[in-house]
N, C-alpha and C positions, 0 to 999 in steps of 0.2 A: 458283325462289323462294329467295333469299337471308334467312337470320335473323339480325337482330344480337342481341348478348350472350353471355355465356355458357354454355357447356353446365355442368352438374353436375359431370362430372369434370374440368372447368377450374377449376373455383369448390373441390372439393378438395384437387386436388393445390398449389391457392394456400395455402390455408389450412393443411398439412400443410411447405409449405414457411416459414411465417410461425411455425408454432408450434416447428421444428426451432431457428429462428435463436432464437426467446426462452429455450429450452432449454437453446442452448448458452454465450448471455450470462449467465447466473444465476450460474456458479460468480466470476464475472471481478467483477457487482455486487458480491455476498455479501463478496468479498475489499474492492472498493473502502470500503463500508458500516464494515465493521471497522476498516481500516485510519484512516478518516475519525472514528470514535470516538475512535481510537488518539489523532489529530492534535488530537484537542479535549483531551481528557485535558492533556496536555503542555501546551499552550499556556495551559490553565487553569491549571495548575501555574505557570507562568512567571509571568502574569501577576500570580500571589497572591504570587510571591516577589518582584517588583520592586514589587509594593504593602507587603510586609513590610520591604523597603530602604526606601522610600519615606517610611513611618511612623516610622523608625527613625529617618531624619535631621531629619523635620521636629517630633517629638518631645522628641529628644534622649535619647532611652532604647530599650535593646536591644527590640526584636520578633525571632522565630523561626517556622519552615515547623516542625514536631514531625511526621513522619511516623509512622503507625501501619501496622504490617504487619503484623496480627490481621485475620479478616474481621471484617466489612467493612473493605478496605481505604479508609483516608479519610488526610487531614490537615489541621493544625490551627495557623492564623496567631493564633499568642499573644503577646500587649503582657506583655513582663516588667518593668513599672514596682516597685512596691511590691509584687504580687503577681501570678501568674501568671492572666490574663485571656485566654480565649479568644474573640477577633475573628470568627475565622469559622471553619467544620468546612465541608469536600470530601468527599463521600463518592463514591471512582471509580466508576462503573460496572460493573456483576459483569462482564464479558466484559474488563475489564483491570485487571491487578495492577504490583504493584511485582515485579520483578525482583532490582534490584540498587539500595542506599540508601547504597554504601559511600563510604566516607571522611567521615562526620560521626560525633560523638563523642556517641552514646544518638539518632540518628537525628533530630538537629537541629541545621537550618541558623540559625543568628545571628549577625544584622545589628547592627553597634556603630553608634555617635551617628554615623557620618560612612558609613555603608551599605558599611563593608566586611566580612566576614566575621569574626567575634570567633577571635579562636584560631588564626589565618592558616591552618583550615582548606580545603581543596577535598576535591573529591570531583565524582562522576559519578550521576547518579539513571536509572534506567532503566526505562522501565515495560513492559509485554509485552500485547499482547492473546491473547485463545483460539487465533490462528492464528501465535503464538510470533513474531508481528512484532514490532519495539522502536522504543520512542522514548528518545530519550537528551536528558539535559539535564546540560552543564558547568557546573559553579559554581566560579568562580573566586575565590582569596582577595581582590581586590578587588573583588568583590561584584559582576561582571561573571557574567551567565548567557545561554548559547543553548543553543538543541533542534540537534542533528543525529541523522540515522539512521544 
């Protein structure tokens, strides 16, 4: 008499192998999840700072990225017409900070009437997630910006 299906300990040692393999993908997710924060973060960045060039040109008056590096870490795309007007506030997400904000002059990036950097400043913006990975963002004095890692 032949039975088909499974015995019970076929039906475990399946399921004990299924659960090792989810085990040992979790640390590899965990890291993608962060890292993929990381990559939102920066891009979000970016894209506030070529909409703060953006405004600048079609304006005709300076806009600036004002990074704050208190918690909450955030920043803040401000129209400097007649008075300092806040556009819009970023608040990162607690699992990434800023790192490094150097080379701008009180931690603001400004865009003159033609979307180049006021002050022929550059500099490097760096932001870190909890597992001390970085994203990097060049800002060039001609108001030319990319993310690399």
């Amino acid at each position: 008499m032949s039975r088909a299906g499974f015995t019970v300990f076929e039906s475990l040692v399946v399921i004990a192998i299924i659960s090792l393999i989810i085990i040992s993908s979790l640390p590899a997710i965990r890291t993608s999840q962060q890292n993929s924060l990381l990559q939102r973060e920066a891009r979000s960045l970016l894209n506030d700072l070529r909409l703060a060039q953006q405004l600048s040109i079609s304006k005709q008056f300076p806009h600036l990225i004002k990074i704050i590096n208190t918690a909450p870490h955030k920043y803040q795309l401000i129209s400097r017409s007649e008075s300092d007007t806040i556009i819009k506030e970023h608040i990162l997400n607690p699992k990434v900070s800023w790192q490094d904000t150097g080379g701008f002059t009180n931690n603001e990036i400004i865009f003159n009437n033609i979307g180049a950097i006021q002050g022929s400043e550059t500099g490097i913006i760096i932001l870190k997630n909890i597992a001390n990975n970085t994203a990097s963002l060049e800002i060039k004095t001609s108001g030319y910006v990319k993310i690399f890692q």
